[in-house]
N, CA, C and O atoms as CSV, one atom per row, in Angstrom:
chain,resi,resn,atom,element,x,y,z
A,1,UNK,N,N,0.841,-1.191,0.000
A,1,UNK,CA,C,0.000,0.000,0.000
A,1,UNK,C,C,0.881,1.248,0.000
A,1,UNK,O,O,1.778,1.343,0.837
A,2,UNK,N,N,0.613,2.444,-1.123
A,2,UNK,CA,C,1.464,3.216,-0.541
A,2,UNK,C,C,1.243,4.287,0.185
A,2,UNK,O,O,0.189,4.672,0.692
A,3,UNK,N,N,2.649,4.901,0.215
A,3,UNK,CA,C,2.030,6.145,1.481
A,3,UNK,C,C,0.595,6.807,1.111
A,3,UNK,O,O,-0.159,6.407,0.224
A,4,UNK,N,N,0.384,7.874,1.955
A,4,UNK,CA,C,-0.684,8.659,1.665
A,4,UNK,C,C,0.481,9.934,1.496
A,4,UNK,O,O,1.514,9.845,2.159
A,5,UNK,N,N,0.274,11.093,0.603
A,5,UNK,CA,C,0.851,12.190,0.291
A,5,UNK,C,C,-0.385,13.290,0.556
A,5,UNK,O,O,-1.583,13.098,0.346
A,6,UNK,N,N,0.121,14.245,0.970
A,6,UNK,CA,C,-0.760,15.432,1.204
A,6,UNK,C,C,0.092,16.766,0.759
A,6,UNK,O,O,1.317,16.798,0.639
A,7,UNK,N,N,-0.799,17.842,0.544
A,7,UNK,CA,C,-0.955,19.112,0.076
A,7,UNK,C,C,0.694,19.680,0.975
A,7,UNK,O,O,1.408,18.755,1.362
A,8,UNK,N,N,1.020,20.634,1.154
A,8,UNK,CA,C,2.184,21.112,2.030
A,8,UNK,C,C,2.761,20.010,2.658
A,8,UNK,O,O,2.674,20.207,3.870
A,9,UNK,N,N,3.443,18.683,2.371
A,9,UNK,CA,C,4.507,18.336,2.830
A,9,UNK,C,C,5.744,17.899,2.063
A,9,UNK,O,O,5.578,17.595,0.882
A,10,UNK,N,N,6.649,17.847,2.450
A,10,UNK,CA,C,7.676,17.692,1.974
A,10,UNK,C,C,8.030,16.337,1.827
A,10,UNK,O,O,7.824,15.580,2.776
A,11,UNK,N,N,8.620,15.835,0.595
A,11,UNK,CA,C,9.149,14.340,0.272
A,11,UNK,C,C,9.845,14.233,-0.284
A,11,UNK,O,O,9.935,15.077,-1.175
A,12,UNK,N,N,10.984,13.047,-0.226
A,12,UNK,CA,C,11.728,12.690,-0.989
A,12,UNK,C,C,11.845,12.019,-2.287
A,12,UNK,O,O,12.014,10.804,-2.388
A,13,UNK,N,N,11.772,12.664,-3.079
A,13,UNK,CA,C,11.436,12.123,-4.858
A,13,UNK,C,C,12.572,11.701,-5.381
A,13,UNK,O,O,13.591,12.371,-5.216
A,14,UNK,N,N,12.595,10.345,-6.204
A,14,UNK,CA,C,13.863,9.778,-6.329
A,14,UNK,C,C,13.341,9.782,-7.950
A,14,UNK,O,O,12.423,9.155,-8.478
A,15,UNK,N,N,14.292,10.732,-8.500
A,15,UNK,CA,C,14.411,11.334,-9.630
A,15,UNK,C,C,15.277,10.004,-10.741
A,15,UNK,O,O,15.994,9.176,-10.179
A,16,UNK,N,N,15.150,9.970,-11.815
A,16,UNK,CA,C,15.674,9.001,-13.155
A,16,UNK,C,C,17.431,9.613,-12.823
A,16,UNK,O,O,17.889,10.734,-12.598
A,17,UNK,N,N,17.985,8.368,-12.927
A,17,UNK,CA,C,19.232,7.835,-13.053
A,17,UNK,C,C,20.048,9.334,-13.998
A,17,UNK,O,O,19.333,9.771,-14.900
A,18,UNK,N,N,21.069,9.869,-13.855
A,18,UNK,CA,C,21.937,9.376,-12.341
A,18,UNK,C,C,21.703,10.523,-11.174
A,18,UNK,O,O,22.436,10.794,-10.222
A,19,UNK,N,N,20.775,10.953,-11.459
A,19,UNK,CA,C,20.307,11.854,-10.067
A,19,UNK,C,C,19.907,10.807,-8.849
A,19,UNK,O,O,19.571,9.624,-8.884
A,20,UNK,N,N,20.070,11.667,-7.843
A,20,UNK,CA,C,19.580,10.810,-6.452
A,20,UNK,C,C,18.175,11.043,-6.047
A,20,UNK,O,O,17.391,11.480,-6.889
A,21,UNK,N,N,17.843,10.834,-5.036
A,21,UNK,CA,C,16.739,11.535,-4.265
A,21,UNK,C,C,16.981,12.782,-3.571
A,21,UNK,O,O,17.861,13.018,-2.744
A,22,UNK,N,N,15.824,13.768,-4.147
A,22,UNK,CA,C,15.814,15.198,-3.530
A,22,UNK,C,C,14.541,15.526,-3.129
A,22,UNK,O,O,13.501,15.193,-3.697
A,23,UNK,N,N,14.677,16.337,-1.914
A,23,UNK,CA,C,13.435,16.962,-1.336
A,23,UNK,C,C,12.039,17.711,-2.358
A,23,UNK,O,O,12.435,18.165,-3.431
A,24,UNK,N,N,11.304,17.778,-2.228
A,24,UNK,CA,C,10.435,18.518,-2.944
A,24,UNK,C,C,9.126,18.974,-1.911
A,24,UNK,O,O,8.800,18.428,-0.856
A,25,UNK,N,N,8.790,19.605,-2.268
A,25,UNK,CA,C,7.047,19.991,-1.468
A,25,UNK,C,C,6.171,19.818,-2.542
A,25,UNK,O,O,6.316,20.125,-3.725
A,26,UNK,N,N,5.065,19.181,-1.850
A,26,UNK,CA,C,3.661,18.906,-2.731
A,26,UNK,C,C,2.697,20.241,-2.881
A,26,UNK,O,O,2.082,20.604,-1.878
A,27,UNK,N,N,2.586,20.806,-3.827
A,27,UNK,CA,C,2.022,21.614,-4.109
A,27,UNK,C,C,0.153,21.597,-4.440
A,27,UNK,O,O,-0.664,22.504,-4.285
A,28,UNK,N,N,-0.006,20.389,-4.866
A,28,UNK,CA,C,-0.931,19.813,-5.348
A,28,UNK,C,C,-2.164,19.971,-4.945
A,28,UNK,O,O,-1.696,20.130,-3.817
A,29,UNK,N,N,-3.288,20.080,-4.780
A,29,UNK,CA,C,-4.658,20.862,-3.914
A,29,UNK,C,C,-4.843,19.034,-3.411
A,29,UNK,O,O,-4.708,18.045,-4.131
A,30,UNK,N,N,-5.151,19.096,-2.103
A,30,UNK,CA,C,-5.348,17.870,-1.952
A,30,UNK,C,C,-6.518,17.265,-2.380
A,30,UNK,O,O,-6.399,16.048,-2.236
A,31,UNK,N,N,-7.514,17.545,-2.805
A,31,UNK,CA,C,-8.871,16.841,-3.575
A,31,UNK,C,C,-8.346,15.767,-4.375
A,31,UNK,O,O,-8.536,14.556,-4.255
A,32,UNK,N,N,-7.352,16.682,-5.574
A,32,UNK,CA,C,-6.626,16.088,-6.549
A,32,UNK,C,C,-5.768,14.823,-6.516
A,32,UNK,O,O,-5.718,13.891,-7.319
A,33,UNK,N,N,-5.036,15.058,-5.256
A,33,UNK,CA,C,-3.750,14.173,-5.146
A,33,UNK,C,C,-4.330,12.527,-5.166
A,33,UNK,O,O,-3.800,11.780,-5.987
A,34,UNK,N,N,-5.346,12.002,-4.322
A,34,UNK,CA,C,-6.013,10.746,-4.499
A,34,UNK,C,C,-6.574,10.186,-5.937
A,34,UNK,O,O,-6.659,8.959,-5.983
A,35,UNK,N,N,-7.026,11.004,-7.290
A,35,UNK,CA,C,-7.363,11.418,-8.331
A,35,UNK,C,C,-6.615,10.863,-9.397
A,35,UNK,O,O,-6.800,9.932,-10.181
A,36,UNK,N,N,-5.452,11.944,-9.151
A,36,UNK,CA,C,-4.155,11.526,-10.183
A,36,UNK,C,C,-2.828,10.624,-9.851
A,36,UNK,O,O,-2.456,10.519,-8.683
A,37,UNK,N,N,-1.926,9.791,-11.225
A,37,UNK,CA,C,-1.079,9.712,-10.750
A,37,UNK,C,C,-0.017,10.522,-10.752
A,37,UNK,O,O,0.898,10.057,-10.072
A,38,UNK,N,N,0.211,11.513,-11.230
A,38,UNK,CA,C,1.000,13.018,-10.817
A,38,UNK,C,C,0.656,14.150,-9.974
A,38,UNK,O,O,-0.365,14.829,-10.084
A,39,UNK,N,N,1.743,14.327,-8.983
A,39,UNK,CA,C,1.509,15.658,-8.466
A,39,UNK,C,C,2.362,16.856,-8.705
A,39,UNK,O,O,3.437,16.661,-9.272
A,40,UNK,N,N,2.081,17.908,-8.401
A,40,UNK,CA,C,3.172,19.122,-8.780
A,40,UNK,C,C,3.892,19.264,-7.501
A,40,UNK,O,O,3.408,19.281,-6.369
A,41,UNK,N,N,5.259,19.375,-7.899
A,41,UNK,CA,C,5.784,19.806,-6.510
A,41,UNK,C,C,6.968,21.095,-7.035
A,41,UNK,O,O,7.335,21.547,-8.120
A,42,UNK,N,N,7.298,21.361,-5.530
A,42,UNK,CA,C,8.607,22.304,-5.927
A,42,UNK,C,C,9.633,21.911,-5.524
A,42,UNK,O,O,9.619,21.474,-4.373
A,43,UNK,N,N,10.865,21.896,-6.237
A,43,UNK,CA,C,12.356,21.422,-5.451
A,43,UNK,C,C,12.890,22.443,-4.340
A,43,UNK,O,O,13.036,23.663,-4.270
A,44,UNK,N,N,13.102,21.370,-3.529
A,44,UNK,CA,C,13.689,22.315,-2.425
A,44,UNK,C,C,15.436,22.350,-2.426
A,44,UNK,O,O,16.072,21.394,-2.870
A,45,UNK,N,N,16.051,23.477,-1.915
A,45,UNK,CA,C,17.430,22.927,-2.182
A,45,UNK,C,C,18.247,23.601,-1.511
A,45,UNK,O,O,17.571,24.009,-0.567
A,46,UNK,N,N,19.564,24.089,-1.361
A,46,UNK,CA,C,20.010,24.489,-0.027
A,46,UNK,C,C,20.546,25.488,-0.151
A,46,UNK,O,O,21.093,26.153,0.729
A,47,UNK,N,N,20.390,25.855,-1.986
A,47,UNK,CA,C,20.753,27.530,-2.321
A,47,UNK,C,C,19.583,28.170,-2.021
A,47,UNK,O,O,18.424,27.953,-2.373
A,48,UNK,N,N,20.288,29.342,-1.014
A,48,UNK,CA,C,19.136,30.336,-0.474
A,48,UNK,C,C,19.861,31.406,-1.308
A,48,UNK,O,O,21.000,31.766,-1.010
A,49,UNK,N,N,19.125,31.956,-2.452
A,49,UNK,CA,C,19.212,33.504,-3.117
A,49,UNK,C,C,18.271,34.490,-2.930
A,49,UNK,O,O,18.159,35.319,-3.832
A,50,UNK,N,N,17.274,34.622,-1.547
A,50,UNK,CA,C,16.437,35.558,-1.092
A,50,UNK,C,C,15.996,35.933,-2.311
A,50,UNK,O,O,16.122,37.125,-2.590
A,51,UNK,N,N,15.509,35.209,-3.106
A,51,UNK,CA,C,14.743,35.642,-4.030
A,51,UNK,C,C,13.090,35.515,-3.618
A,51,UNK,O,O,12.530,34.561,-3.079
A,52,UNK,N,N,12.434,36.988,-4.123
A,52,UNK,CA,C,10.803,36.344,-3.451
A,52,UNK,C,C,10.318,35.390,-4.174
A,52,UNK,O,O,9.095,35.481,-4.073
A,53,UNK,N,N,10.585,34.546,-4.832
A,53,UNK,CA,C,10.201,33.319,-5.258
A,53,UNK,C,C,10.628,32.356,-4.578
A,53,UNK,O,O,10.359,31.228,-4.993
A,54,UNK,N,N,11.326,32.484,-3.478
A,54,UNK,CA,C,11.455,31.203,-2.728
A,54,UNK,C,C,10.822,31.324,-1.260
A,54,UNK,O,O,10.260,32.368,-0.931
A,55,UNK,N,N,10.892,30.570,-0.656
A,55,UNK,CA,C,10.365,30.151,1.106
A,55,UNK,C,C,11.219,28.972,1.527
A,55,UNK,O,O,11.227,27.775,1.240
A,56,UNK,N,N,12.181,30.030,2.587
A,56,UNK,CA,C,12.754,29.361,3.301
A,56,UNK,C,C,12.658,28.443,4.154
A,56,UNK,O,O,12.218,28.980,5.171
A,57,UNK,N,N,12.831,27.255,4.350
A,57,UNK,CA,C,12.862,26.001,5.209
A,57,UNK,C,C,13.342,25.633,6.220
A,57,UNK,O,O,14.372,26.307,6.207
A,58,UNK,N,N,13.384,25.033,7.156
A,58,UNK,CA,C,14.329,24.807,8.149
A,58,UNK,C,C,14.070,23.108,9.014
A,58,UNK,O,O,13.646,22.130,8.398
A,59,UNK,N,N,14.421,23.086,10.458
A,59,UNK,CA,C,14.399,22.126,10.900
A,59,UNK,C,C,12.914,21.677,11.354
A,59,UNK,O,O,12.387,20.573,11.485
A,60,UNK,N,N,12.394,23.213,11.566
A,60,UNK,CA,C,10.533,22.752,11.910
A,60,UNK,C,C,10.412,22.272,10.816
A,60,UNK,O,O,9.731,21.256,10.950
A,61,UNK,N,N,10.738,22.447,9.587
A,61,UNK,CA,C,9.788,21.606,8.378
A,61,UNK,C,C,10.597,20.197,8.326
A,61,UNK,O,O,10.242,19.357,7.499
A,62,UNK,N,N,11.512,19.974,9.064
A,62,UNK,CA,C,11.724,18.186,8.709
A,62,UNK,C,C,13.366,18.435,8.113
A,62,UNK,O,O,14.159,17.495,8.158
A,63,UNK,N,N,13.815,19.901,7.513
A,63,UNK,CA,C,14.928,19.717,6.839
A,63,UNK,C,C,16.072,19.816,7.643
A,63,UNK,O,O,16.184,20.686,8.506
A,64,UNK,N,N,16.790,19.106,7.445
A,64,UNK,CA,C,18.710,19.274,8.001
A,64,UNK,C,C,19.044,20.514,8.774
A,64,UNK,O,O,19.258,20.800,9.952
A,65,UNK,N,N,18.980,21.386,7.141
A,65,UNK,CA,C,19.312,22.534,7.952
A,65,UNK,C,C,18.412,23.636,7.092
A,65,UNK,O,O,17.346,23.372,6.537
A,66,UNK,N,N,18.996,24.773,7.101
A,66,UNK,CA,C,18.386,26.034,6.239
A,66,UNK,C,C,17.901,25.298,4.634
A,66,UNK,O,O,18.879,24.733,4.144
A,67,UNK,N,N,17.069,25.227,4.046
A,67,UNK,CA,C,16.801,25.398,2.539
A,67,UNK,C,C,15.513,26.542,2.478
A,67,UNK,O,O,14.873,27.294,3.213
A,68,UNK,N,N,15.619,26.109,1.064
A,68,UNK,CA,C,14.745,27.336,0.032
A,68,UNK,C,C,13.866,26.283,-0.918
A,68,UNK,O,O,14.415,25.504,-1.698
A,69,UNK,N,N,12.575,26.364,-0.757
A,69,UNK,CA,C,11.360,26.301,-1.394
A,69,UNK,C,C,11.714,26.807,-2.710
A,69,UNK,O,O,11.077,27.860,-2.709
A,70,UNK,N,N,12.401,26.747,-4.010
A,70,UNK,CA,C,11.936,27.088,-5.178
A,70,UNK,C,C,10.620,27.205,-5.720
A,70,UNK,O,O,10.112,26.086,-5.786
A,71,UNK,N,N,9.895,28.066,-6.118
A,71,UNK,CA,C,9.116,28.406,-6.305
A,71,UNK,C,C,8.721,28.880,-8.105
A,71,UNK,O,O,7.662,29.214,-8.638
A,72,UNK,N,N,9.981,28.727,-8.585
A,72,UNK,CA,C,10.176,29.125,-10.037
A,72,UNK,C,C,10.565,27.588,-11.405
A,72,UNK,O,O,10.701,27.511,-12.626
A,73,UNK,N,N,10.601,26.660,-10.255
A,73,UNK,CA,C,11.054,25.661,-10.822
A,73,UNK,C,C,9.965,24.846,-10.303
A,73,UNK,O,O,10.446,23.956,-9.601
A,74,UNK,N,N,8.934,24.795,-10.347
A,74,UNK,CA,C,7.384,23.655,-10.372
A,74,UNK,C,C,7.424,22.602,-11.516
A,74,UNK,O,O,7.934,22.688,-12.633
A,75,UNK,N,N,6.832,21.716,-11.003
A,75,UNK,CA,C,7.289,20.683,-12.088
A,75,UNK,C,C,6.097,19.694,-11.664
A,75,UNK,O,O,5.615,19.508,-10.547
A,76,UNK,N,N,5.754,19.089,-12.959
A,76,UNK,CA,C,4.669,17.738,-12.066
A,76,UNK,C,C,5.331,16.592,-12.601
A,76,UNK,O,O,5.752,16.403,-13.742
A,77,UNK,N,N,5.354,15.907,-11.662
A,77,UNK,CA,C,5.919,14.211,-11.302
A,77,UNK,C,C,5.481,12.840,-10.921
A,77,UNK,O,O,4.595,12.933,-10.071
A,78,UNK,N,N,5.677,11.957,-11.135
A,78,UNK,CA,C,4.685,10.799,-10.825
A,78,UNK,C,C,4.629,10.346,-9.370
A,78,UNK,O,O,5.488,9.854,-8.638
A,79,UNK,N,N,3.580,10.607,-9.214
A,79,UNK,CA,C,3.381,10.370,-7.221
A,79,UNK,C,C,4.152,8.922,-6.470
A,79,UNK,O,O,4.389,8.869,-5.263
A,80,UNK,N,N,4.426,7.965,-7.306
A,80,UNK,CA,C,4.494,6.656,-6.836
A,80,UNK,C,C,6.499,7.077,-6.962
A,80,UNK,O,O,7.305,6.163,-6.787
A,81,UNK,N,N,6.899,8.285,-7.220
A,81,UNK,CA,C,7.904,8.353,-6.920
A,81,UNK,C,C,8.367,9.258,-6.070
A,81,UNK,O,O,9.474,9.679,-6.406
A,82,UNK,N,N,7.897,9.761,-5.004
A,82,UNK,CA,C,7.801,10.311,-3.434
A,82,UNK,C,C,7.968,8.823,-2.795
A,82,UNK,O,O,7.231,7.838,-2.774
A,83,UNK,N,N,9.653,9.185,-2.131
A,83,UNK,CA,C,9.751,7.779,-1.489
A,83,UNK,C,C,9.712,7.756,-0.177
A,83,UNK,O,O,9.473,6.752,0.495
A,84,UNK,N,N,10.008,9.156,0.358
A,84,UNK,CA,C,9.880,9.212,1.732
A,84,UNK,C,C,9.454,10.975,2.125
A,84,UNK,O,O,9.593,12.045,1.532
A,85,UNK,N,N,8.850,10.521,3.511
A,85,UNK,CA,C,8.397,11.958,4.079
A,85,UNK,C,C,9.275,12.306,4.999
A,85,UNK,O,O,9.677,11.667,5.971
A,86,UNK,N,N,9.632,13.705,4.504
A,86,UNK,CA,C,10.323,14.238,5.486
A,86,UNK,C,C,9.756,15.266,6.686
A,86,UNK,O,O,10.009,15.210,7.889
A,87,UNK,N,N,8.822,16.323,5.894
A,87,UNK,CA,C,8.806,16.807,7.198
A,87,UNK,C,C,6.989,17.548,6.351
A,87,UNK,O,O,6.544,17.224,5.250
A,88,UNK,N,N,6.413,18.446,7.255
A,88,UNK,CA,C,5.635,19.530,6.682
A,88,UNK,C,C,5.407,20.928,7.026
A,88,UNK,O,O,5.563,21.280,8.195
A,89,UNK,N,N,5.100,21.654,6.247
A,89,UNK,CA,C,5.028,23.090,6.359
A,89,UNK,C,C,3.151,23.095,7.431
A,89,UNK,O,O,2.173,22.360,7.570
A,90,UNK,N,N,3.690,24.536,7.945
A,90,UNK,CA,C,2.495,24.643,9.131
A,90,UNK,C,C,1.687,25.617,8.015
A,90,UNK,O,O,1.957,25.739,6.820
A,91,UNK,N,N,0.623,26.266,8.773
A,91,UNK,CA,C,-0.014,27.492,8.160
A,91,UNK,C,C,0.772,28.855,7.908
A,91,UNK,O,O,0.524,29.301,6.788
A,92,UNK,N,N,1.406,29.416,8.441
A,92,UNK,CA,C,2.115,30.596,8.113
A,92,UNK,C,C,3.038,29.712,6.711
A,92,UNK,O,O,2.444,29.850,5.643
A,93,UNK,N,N,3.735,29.264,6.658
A,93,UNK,CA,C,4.761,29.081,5.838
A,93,UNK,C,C,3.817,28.963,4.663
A,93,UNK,O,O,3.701,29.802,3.770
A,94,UNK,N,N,2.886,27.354,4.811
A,94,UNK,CA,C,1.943,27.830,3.430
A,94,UNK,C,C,1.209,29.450,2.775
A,94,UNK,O,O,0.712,29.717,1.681
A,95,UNK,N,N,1.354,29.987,3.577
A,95,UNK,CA,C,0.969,31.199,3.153
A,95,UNK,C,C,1.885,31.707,2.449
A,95,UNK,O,O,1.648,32.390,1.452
A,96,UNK,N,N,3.144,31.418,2.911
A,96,UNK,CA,C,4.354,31.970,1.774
A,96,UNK,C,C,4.431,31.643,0.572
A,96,UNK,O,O,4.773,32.226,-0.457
A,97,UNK,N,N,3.960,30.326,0.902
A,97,UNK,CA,C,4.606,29.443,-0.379
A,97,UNK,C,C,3.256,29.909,-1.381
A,97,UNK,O,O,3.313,30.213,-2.573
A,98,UNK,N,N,2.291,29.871,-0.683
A,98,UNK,CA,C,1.286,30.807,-2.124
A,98,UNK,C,C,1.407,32.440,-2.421
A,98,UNK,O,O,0.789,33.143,-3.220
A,99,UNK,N,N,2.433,32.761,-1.476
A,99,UNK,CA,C,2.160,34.533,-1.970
A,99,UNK,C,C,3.774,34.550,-2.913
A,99,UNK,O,O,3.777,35.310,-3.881
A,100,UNK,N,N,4.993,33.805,-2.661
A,100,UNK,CA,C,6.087,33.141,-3.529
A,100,UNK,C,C,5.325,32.612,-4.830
A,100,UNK,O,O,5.598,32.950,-5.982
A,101,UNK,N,N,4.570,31.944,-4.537
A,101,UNK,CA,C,4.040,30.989,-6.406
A,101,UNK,C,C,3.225,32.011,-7.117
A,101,UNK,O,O,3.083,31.738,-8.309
A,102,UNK,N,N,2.595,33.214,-6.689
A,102,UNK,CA,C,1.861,33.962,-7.098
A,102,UNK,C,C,2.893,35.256,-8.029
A,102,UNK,O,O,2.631,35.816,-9.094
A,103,UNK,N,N,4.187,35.415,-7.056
A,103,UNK,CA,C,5.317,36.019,-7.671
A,103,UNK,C,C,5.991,35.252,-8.900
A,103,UNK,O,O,6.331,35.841,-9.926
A,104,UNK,N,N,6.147,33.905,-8.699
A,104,UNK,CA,C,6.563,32.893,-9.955
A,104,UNK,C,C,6.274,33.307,-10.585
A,104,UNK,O,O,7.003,34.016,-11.280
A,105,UNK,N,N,4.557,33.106,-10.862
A,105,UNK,CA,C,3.836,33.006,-12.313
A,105,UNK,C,C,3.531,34.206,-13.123
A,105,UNK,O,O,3.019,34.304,-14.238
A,106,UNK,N,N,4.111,35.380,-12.027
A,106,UNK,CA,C,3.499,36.615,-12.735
A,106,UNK,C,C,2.144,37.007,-12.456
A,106,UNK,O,O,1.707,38.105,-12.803
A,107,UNK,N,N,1.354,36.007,-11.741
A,107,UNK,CA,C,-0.051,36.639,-11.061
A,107,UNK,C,C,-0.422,37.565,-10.019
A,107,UNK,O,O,-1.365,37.350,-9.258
A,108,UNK,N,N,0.305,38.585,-9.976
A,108,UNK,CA,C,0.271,39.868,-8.757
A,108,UNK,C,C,-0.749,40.364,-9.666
A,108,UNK,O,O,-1.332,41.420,-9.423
């Protein structure tokens, strides 16, 4: 059976050869995620360029240490390749991460 994945958390997506597994956040509206077999996520990664397209991460969300939420690099991926959960974002942070994706797309 596999995991269950939800809306704001973070997982480990084990990306096609010869990449490894990297963090990502599920972006995905959760209605959807049970629905499809792809979800959208964003890569998370440990270059912080204070750009407002990103949201910074830390140890409350599950990560190591400091990362950055990319927010410019969304991508949709096949769910059955989220191999592990790492951590999740609370309510304030999701708020970032939609007022960051709103800066992405050019929707101000």
């Amino acid at each position: 059976m596999a995991a269950r994945v939800n809306h704001g958390e973070i997982w480990l997506y084990r990306f096609k050869a010869p990449d490894k597994r990297r963090p990502v956040l599920v972006l995905s509206r959760q209605e959807a995620i049970p629905l499809l077999h792809t979800v959208m996520v964003a890569p998370v990664t440990s270059t912080i360029r204070d750009a407002p397209s990103q949201v910074v991460v830390g140890i409350d969300e599950g990560m190591k240490g400091p990362s950055a939420i990319s927010l410019d690099h969304v991508q949709t991926v096949e769910r059955s390749r989220l191999v592990q959960y790492v951590g999740a974002l609370g309510p304030a942070k999701r708020r970032e991460v939609c007022r960051a994706l709103t800066i992405a797309t050019g929707c101000v």
